[in-house]
Gaussian input, Z-matrix of N, CA and C with variables (Angstrom, degrees):
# hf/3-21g

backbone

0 1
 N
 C     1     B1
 C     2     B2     1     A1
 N     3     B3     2     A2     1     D1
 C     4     B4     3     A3     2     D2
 C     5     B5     4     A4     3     D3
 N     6     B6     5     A5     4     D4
 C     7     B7     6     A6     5     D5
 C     8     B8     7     A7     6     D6
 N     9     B9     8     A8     7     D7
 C    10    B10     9     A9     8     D8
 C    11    B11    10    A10     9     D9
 N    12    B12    11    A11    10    D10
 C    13    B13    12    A12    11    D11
 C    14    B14    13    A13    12    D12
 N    15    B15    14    A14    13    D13
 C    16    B16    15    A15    14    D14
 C    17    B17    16    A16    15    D15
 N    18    B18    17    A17    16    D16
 C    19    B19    18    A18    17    D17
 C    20    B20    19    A19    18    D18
 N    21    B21    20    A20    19    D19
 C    22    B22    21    A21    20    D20
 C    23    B23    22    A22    21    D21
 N    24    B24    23    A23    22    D22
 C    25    B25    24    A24    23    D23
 C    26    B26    25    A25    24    D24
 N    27    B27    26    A26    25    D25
 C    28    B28    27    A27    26    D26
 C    29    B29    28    A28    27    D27
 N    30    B30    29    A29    28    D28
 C    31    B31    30    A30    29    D29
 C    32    B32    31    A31    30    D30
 N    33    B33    32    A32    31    D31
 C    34    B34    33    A33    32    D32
 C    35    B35    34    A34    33    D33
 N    36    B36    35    A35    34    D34
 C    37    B37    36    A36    35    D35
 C    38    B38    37    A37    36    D36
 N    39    B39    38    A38    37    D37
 C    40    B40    39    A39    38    D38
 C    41    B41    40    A40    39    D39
 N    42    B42    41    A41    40    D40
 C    43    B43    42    A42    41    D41
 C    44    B44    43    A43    42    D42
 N    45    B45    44    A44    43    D43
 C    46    B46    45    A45    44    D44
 C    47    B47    46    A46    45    D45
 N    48    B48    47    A47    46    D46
 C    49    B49    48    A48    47    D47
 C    50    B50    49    A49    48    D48
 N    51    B51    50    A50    49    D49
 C    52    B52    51    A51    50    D50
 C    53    B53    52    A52    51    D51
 N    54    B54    53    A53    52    D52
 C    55    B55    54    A54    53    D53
 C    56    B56    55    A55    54    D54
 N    57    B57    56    A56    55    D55
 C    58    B58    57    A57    56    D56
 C    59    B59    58    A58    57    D57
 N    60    B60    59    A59    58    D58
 C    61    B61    60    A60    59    D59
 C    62    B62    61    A61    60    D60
 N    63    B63    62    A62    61    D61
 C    64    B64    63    A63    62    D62
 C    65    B65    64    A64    63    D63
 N    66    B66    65    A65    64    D64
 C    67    B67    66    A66    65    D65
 C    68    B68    67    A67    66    D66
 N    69    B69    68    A68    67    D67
 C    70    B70    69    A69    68    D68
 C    71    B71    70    A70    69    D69
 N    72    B72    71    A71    70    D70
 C    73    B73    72    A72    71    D71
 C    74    B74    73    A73    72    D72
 N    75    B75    74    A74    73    D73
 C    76    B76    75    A75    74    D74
 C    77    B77    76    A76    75    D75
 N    78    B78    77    A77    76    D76
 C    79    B79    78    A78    77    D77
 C    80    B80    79    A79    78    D78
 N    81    B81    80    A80    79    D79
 C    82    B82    81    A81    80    D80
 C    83    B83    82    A82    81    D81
 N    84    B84    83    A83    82    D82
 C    85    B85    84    A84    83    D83
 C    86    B86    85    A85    84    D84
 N    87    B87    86    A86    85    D85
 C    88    B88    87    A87    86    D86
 C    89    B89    88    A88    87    D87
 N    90    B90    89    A89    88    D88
 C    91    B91    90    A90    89    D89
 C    92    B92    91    A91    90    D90
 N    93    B93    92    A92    91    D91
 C    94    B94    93    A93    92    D92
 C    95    B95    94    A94    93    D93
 N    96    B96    95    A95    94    D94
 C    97    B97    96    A96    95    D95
 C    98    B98    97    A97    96    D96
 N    99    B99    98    A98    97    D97
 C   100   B100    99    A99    98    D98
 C   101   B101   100   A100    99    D99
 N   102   B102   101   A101   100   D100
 C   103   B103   102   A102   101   D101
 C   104   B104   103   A103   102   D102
 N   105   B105   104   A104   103   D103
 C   106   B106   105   A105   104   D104
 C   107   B107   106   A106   105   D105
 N   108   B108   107   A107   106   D106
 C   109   B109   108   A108   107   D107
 C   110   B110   109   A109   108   D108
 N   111   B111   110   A110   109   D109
 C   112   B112   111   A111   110   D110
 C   113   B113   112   A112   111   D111
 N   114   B114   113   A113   112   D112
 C   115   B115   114   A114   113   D113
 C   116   B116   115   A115   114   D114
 N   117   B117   116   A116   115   D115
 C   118   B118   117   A117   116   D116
 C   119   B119   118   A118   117   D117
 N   120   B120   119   A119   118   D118
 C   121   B121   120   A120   119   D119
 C   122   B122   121   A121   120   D120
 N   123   B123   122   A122   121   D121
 C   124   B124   123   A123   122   D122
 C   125   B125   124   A124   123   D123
 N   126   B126   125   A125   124   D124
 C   127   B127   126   A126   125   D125
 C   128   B128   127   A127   126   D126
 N   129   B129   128   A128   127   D127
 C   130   B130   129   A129   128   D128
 C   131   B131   130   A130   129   D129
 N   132   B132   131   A131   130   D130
 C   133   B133   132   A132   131   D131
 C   134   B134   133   A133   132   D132
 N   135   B135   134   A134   133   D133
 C   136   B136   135   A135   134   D134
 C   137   B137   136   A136   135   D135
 N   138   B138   137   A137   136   D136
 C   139   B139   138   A138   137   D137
 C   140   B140   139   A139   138   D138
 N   141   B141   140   A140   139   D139
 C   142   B142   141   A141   140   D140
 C   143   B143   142   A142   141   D141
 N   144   B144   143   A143   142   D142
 C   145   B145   144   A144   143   D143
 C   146   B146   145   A145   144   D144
 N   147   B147   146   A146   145   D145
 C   148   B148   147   A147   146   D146
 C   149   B149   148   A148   147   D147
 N   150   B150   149   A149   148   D148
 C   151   B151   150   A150   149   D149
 C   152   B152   151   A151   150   D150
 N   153   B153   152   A152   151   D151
 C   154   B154   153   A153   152   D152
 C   155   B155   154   A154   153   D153
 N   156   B156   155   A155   154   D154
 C   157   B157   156   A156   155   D155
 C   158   B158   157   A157   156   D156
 N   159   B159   158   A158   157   D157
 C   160   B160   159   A159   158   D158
 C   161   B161   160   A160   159   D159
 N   162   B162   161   A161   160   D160
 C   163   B163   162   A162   161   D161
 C   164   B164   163   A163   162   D162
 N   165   B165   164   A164   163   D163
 C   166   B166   165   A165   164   D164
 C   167   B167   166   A166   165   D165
 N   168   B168   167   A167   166   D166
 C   169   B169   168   A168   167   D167
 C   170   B170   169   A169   168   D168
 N   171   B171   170   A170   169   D169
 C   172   B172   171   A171   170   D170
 C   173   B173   172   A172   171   D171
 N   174   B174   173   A173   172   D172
 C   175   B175   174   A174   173   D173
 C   176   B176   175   A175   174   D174
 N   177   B177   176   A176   175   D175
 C   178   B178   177   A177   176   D176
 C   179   B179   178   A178   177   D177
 N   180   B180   179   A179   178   D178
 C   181   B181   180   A180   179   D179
 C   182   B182   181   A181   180   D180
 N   183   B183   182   A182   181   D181
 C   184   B184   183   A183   182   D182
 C   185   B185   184   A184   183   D183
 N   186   B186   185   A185   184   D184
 C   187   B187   186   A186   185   D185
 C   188   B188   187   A187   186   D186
 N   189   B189   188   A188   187   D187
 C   190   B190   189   A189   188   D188
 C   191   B191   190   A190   189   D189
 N   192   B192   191   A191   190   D190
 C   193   B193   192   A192   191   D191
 C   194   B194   193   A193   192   D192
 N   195   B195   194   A194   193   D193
 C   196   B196   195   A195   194   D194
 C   197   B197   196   A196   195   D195
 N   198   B198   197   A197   196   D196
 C   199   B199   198   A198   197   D197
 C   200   B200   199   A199   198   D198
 N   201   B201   200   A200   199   D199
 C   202   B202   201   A201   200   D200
 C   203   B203   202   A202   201   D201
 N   204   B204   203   A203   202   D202
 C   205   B205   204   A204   203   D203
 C   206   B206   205   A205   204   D204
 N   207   B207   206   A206   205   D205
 C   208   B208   207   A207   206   D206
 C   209   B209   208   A208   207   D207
 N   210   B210   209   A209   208   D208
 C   211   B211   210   A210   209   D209
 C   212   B212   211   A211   210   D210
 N   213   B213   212   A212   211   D211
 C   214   B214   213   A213   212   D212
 C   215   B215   214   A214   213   D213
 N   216   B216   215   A215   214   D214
 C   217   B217   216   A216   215   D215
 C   218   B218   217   A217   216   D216
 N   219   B219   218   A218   217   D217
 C   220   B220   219   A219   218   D218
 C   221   B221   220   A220   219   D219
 N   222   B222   221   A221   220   D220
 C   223   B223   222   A222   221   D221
 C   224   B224   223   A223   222   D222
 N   225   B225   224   A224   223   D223
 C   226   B226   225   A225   224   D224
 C   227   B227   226   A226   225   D225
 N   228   B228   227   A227   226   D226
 C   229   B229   228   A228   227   D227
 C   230   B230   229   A229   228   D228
 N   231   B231   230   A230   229   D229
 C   232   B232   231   A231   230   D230
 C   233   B233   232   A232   231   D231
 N   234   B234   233   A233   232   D232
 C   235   B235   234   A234   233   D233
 C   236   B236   235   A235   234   D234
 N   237   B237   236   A236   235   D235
 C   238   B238   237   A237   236   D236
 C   239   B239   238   A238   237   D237
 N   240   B240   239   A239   238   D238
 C   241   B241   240   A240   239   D239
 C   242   B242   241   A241   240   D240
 N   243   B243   242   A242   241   D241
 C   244   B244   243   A243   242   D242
 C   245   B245   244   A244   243   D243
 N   246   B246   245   A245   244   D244
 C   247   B247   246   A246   245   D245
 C   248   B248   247   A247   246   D246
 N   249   B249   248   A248   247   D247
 C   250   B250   249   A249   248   D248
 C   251   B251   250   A250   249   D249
 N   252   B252   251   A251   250   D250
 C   253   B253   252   A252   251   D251
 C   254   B254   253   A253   252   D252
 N   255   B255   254   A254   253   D253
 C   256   B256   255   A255   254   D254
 C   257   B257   256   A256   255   D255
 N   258   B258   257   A257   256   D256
 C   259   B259   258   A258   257   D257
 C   260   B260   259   A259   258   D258
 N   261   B261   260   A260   259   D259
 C   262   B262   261   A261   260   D260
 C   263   B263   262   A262   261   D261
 N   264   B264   263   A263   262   D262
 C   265   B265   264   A264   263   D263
 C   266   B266   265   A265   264   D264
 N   267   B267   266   A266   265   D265
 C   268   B268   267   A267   266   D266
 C   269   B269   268   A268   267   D267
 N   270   B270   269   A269   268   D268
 C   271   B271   270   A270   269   D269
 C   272   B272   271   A271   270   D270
 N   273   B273   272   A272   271   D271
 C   274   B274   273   A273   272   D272
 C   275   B275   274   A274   273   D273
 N   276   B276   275   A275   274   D274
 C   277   B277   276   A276   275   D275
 C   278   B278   277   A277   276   D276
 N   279   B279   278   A278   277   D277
 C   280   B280   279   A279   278   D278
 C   281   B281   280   A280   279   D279
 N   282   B282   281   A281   280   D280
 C   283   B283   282   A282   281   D281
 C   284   B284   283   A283   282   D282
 N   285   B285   284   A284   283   D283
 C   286   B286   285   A285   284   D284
 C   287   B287   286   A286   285   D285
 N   288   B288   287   A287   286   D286
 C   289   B289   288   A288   287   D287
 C   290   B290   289   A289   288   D288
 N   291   B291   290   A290   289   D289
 C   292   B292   291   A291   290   D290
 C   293   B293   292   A292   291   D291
 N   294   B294   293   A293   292   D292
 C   295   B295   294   A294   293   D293
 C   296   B296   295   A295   294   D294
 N   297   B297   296   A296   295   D295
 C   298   B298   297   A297   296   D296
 C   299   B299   298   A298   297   D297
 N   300   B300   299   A299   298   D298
 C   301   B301   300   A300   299   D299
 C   302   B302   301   A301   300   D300
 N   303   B303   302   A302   301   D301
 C   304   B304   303   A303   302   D302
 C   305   B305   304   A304   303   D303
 N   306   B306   305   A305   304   D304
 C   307   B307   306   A306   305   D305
 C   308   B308   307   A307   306   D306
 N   309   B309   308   A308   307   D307
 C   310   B310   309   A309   308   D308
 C   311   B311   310   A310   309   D309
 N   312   B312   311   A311   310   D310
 C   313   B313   312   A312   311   D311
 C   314   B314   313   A313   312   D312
 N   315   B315   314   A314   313   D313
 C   316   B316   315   A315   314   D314
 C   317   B317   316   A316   315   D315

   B1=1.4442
   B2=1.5339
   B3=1.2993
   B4=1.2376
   B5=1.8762
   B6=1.3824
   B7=0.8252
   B8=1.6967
   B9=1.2560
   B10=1.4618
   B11=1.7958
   B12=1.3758
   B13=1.6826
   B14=2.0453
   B15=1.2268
   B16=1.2690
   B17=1.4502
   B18=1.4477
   B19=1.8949
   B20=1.7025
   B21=1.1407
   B22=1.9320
   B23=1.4191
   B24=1.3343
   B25=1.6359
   B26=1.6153
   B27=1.8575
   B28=1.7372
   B29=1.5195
   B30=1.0974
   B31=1.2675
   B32=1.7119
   B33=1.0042
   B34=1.7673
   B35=1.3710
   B36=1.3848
   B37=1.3397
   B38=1.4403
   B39=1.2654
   B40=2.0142
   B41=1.4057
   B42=1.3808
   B43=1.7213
   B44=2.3188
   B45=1.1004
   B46=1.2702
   B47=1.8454
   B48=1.5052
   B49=1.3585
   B50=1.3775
   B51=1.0655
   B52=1.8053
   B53=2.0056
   B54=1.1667
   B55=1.3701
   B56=1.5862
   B57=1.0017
   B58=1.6068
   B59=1.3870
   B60=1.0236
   B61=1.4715
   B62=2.0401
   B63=1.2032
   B64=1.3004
   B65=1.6158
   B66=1.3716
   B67=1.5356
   B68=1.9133
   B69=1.4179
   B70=1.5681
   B71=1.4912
   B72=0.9512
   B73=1.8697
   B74=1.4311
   B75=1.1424
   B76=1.5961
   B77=1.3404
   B78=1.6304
   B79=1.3400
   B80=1.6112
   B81=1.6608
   B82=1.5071
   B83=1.7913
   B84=1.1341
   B85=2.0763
   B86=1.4190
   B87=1.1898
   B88=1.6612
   B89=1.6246
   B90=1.0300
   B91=1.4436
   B92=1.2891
   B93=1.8118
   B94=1.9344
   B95=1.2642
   B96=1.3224
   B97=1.7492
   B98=1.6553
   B99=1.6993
   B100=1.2762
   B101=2.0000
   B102=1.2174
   B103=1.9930
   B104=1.4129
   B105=1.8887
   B106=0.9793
   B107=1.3299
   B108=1.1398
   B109=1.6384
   B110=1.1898
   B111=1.4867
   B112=1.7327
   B113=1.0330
   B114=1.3644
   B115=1.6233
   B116=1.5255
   B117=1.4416
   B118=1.6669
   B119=1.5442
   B120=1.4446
   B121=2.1211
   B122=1.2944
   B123=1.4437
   B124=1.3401
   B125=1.6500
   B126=1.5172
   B127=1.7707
   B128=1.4430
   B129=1.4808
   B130=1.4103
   B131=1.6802
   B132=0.9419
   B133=1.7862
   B134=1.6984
   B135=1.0563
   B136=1.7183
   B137=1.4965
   B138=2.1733
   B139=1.3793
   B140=1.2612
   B141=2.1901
   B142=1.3577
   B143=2.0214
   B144=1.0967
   B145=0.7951
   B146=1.8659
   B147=1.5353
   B148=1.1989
   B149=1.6839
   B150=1.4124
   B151=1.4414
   B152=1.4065
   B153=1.1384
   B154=1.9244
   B155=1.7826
   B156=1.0394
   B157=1.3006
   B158=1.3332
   B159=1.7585
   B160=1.6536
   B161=1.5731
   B162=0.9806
   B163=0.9463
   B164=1.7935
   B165=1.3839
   B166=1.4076
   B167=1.5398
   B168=1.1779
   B169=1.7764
   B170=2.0431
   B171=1.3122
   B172=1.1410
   B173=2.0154
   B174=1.7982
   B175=1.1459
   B176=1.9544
   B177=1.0528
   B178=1.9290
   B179=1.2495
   B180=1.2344
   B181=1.8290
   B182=2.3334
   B183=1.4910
   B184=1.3862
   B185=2.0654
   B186=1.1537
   B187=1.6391
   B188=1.9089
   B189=0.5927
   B190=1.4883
   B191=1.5373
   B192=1.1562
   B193=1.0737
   B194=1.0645
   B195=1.5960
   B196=1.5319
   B197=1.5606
   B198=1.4343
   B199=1.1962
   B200=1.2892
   B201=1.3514
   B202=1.7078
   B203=1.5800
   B204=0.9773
   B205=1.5268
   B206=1.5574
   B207=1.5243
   B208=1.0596
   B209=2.1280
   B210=1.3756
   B211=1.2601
   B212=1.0945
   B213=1.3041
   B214=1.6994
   B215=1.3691
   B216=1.2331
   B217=1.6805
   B218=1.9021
   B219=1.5376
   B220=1.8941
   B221=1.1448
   B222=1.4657
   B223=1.4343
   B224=1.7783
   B225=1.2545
   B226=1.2423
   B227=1.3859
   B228=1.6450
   B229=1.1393
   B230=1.7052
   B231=1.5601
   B232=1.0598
   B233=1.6993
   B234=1.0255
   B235=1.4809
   B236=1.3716
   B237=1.6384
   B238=1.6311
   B239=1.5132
   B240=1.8058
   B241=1.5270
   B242=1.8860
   B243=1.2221
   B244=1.9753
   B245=0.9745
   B246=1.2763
   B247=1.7756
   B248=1.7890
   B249=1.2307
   B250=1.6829
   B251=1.4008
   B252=1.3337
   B253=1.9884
   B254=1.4091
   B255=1.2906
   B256=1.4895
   B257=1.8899
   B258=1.5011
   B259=1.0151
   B260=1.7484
   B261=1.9512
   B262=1.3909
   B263=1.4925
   B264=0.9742
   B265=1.4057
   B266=1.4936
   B267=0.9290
   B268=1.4572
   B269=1.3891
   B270=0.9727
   B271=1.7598
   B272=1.7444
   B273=1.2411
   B274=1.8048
   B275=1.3396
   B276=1.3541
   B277=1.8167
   B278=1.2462
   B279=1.4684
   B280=1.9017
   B281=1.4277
   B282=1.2988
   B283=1.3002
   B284=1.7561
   B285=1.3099
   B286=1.3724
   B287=1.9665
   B288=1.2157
   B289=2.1897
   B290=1.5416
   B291=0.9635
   B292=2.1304
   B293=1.7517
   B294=0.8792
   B295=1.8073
   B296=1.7101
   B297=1.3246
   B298=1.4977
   B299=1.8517
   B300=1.2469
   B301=1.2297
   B302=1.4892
   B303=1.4262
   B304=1.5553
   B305=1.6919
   B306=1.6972
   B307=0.9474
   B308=1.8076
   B309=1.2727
   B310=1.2346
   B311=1.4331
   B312=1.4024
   B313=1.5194
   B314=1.2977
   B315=1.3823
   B316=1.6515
   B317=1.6599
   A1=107.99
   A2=129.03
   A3=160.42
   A4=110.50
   A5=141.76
   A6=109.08
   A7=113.51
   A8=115.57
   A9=119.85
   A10=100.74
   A11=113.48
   A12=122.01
   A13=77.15
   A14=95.63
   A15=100.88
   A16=116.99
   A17=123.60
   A18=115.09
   A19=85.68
   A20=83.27
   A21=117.73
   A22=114.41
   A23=101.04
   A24=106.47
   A25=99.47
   A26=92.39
   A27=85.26
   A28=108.33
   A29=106.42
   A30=133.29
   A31=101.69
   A32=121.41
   A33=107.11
   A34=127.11
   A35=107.84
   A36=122.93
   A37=128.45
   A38=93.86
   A39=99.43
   A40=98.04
   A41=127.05
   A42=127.76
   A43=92.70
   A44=103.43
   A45=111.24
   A46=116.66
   A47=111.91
   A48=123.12
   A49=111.92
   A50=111.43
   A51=114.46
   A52=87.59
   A53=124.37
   A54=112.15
   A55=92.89
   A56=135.33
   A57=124.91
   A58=101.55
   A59=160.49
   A60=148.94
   A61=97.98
   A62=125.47
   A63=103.91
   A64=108.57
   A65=116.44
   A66=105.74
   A67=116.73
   A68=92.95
   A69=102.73
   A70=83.39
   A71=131.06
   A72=125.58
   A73=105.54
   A74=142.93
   A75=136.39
   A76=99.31
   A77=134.62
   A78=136.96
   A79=98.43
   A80=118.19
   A81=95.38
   A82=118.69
   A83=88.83
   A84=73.50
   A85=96.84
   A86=160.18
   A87=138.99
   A88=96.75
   A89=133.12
   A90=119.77
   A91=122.84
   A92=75.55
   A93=105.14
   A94=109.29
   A95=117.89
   A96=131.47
   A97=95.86
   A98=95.70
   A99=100.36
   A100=106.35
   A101=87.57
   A102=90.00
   A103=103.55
   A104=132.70
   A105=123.47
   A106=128.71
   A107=132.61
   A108=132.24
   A109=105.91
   A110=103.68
   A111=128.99
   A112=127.56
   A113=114.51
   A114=131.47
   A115=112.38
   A116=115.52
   A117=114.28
   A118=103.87
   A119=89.56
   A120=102.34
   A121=86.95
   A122=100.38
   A123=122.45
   A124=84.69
   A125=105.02
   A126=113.10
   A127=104.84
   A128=106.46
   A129=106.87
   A130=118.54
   A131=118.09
   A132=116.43
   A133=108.83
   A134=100.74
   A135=103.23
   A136=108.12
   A137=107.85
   A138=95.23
   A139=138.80
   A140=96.41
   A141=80.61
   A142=68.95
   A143=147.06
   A144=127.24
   A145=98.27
   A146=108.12
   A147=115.38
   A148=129.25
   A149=144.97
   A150=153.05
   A151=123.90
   A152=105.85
   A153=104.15
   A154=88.34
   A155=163.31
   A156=140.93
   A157=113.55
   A158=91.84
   A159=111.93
   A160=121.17
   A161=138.60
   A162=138.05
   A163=130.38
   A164=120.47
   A165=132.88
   A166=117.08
   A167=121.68
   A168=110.30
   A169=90.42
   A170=122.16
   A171=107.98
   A172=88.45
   A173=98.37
   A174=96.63
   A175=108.95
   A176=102.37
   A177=99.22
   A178=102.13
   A179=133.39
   A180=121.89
   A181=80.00
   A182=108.75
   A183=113.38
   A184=99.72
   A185=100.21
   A186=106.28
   A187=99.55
   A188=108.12
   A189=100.97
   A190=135.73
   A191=107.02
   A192=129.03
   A193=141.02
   A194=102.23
   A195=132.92
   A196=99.79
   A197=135.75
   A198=156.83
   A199=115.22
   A200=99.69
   A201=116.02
   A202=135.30
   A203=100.34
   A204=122.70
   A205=99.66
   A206=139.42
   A207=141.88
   A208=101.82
   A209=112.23
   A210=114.85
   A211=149.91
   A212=102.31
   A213=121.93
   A214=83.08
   A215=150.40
   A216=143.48
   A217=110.02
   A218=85.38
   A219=89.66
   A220=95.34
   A221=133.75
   A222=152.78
   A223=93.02
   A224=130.94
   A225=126.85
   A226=130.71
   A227=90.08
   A228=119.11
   A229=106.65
   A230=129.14
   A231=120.09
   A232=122.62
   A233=123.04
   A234=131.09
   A235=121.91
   A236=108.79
   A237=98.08
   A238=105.90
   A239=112.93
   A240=91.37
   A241=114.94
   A242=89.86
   A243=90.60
   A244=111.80
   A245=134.43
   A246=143.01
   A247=99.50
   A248=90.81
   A249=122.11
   A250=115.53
   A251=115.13
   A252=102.17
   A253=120.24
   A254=102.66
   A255=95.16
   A256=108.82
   A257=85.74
   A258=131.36
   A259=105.75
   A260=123.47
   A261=128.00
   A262=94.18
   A263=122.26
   A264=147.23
   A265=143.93
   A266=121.28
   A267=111.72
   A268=122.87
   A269=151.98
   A270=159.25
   A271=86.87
   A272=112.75
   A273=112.39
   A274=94.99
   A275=95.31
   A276=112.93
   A277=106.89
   A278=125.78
   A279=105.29
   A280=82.59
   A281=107.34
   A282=112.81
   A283=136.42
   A284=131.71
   A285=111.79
   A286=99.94
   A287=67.94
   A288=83.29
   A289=100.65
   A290=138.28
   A291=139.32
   A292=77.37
   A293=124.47
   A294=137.40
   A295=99.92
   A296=109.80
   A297=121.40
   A298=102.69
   A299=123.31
   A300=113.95
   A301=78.30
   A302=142.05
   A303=123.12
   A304=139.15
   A305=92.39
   A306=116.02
   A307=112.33
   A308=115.62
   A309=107.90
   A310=107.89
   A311=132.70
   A312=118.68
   A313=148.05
   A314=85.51
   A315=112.00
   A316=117.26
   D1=154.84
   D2=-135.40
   D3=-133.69
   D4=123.50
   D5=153.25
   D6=-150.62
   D7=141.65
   D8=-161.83
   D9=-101.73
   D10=145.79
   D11=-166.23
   D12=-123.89
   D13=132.06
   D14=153.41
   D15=-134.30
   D16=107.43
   D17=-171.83
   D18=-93.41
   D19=150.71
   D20=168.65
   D21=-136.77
   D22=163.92
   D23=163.99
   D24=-140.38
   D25=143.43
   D26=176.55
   D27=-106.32
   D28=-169.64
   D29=-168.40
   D30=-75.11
   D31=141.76
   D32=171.25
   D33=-55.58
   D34=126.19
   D35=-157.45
   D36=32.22
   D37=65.01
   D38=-178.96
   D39=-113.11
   D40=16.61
   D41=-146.01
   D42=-86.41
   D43=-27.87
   D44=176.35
   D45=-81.40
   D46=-37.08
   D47=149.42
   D48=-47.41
   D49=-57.45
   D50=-155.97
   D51=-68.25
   D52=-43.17
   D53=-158.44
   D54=-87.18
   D55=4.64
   D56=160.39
   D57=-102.83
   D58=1.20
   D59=153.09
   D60=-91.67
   D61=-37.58
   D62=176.96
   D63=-73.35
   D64=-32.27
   D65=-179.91
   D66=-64.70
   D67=-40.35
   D68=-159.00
   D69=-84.07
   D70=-69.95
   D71=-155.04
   D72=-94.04
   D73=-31.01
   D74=-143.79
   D75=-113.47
   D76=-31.37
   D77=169.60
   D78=-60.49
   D79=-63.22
   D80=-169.16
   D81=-58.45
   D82=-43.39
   D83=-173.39
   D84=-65.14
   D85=-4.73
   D86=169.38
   D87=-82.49
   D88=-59.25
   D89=151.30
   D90=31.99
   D91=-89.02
   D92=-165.92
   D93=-51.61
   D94=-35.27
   D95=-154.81
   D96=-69.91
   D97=130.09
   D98=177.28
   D99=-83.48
   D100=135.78
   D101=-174.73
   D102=119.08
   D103=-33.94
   D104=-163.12
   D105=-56.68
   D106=114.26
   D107=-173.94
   D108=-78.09
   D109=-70.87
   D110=-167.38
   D111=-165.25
   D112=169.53
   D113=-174.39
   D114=-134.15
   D115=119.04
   D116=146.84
   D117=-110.96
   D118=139.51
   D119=165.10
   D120=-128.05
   D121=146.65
   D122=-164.74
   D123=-131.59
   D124=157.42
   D125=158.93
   D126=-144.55
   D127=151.63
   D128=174.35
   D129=-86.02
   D130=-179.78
   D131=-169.57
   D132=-59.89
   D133=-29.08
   D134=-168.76
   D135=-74.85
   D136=-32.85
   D137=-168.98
   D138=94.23
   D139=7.21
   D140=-170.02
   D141=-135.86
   D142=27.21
   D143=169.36
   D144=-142.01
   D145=126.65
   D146=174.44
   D147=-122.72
   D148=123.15
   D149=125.44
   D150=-22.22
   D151=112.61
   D152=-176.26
   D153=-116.72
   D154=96.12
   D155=131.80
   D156=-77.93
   D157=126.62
   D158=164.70
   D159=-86.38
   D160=154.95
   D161=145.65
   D162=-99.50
   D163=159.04
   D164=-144.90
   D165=-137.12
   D166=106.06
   D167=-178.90
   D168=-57.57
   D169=-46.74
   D170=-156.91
   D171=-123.72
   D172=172.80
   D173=166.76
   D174=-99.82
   D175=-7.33
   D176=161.37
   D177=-73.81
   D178=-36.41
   D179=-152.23
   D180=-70.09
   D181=-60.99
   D182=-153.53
   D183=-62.05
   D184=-12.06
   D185=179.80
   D186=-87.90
   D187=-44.86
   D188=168.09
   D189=-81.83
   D190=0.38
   D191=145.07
   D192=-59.41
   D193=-54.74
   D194=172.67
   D195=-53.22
   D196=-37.39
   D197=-141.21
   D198=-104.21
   D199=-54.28
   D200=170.81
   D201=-91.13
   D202=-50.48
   D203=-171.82
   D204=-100.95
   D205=-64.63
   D206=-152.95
   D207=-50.74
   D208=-40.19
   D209=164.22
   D210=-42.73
   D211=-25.90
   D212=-172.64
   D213=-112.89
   D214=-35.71
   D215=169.75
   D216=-40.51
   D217=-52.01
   D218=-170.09
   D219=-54.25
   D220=-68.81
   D221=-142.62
   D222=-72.66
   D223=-13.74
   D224=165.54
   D225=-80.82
   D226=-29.42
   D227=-171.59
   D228=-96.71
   D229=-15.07
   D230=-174.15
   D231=-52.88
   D232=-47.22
   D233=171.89
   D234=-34.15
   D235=-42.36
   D236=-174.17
   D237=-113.49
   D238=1.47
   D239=-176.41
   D240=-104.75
   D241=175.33
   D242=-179.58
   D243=-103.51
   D244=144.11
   D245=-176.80
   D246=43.49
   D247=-154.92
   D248=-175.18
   D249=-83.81
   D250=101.20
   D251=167.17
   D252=-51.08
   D253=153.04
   D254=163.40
   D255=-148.71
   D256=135.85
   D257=-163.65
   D258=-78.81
   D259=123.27
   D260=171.90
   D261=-128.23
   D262=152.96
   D263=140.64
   D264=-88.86
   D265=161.97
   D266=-177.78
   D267=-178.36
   D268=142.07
   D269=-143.65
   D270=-102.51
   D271=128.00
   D272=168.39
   D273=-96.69
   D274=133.84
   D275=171.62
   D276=-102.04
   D277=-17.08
   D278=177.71
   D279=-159.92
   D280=125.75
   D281=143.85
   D282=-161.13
   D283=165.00
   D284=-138.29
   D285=-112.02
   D286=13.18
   D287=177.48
   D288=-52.36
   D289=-12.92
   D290=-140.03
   D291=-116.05
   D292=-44.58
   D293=-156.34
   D294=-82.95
   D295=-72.26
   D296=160.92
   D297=-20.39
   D298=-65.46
   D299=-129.66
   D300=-102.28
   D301=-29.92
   D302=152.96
   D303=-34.31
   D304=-50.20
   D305=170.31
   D306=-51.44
   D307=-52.99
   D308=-167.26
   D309=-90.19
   D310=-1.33
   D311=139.05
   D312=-71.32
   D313=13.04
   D314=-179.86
   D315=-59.66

């Protein structure tokens, strides 16, 4: 598994904006993406600084992403965020997402 960190900062008080364009528009195109596992966005107390890590069956599926889809995300996202995200990666060595998603076909 695969997983991409994207930190942002928004705009003052757009933190309720930003979670209706990630629910309504930004959940379906990660969707589409072949590889997509999952998503946590995190925010800090203030609201103006947010954590999106995705997760990735592969690190090509989350690179083409970056490529395809991740573009039309910013441009969705332009309105409520500040400056430039930036984007880390990283190889997941343990995680219990595989267990989760058994569990809930139970």
């Amino acid at each position: 598994m695969y997983a991409r960190i994207v930190a942002l900062n928004l705009k003052p008080n757009q933190l309720t904006n930003f979670q209706q364009v990630l629910d309504k528009q930004v959940m379906p195109i990660l969707r589409k993406q072949t590889g997509f596992k999952d998503v946590i966005t995190l925010a800090n107390s203030n609201g103006n600084e947010v954590r999106s890590i995705s997760l990735w069956e592969k690190k090509e599926n989350a690179e083409a992403y970056n490529s395809s889809g991740y573009p039309e995300v910013l441009k969705l996202l332009a309105t409520v965020i500040d400056g430039t995200p930036r984007i880390h990666t990283y190889d997941v060595l343990a995680s219990t997402l595989h267990q989760v998603a058994a569990f809930a076909t139970v």
